[in-house]
Structure formats: C-alpha cells, structure tokens
N, C-alpha and C positions, 0 to 999 in steps of 0.2 A: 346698418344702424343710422341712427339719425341725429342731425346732430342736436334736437330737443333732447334727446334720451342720454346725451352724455352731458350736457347741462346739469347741475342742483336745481332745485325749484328753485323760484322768483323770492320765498320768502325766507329762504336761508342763505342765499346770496345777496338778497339787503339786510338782512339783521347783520353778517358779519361785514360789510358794506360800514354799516353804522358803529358797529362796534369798533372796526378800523380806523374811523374817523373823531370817534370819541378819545379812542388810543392816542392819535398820532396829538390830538388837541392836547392834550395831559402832557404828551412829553415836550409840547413847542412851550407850555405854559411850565412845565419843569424848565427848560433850558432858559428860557427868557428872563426867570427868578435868578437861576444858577448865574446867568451872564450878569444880571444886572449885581449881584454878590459879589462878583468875581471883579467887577468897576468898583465898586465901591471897596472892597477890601486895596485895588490898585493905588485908587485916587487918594487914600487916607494911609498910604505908604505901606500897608503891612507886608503885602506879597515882596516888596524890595528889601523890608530887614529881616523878615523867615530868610529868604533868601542867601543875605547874608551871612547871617549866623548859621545854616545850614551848610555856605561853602566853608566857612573854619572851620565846623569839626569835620567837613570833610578831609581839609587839608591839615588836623591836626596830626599832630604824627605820631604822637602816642594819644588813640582813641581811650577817652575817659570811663571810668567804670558805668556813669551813670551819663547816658545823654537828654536823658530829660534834665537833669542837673546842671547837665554845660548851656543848654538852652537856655532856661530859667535864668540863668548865672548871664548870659548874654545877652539875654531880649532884658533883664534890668537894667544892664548898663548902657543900652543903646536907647532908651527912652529919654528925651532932653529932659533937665531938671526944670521942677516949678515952682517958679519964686517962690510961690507961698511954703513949698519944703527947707529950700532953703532957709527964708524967716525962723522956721520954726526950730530948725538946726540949730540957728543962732540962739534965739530964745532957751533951746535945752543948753548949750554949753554955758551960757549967763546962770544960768538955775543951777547949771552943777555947782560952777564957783561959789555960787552964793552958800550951798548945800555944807561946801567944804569950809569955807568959812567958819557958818555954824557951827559947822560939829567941830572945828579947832576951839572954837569960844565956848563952845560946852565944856570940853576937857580941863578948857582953864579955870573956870569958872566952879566947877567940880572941885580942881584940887585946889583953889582957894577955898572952898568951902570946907572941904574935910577939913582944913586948919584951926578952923573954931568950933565944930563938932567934935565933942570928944568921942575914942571910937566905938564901935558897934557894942563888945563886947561892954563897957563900964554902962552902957544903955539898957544893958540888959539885967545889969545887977541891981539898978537900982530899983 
C-alpha cells in the first residue's frame, strides 16, 4: 500500500483542519473572557470574601441546617456600611421617636376629650 491510500482526501483533512482551528479559537476567546472575570471578580475583592465566608462554615463546627443562609447571613455582614445607610438609620430611629411621641399625645388628648363628650351611649338617645 501506499502511503496516499492511507491518507483522507486533501478535503476532509482541511475542513476538519478548519474546524479544529475555529474550535480551539472559541475556547482561547472562552478562556480570555473567563480570565479576564476571574481579574475582575479578584481586583473588586470578591473571590477573597466567598473565600472567606466559605472557610467559616468550613470551620464551623456544628454545620448550619441552611448554608445558603449562613452565606447570605455572612457575605451581609462583611460588606462595609454606607454612609448614606447609616443617615438613613439615623433618620428612621428620629421618625420613630417622633411616631411615639405622637401616639402618647394622641392618647392624651383622647382622654381629655372624652371628658367633655358625654358618652357614647346618651349620644345615641338623643
């Protein structure tokens, strides 16, 4: 035999020629995305606090019923606060005082007033 005869023809060994190079382009340009994600998730801290939050429940020692729960429950408290939350913390506790305020001056104001209305029921006889 010869060694034309154990060859493919010329056009089935460049179409998969082409197809192999269209492949391997796809996954440089998959990985070149995936790297550049994998920088940007680095640079912007995330991959360091999953991290961490994933070595405490590793090291918890009684494993929680829910671990998306302990996560949630930890990636909130590890995100710094911001100002403007804070403010507005402020602003709610001011609003409640104010709230309770109110409603003690309602009350008062209520049972001063029943004093000079006579009650319901003589309201209703007349």
């Amino acid at each position: 035999m010869s060694s034309a005869a154990q060859s493919p023809p010329a056009t089935v060994s460049g179409a998969s020629d082409a197809a192999a190079a269209v492949t391997m382009a796809h996954y440089k340009a998959a990985d070149s995305k995936r790297e550049q994600f994998r920088r940007y998730l680095e640079k912007s801290g995330v991959l360091d606090t999953l991290t961490k939050v994933l070595v405490a429940l590793y090291e918890e020692p009684e494993k929680p019923n829910s671990a998306l729960d302990f996560l949630k429950h930890h990636l909130g408290a590890a995100t710094p606060e911001n100002p403007e939350i804070e403010l507005l913390r402020l602003e709610l506790a001011e609003m409640k005082e104010k709230y309770e305020a109110i409603v003690e001056e309602n009350k008062k104001l209520k049972t001063k007033l029943a004093q000079y209305e006579p009650p319901q029921e003589e309201k209703r006889a007349e």
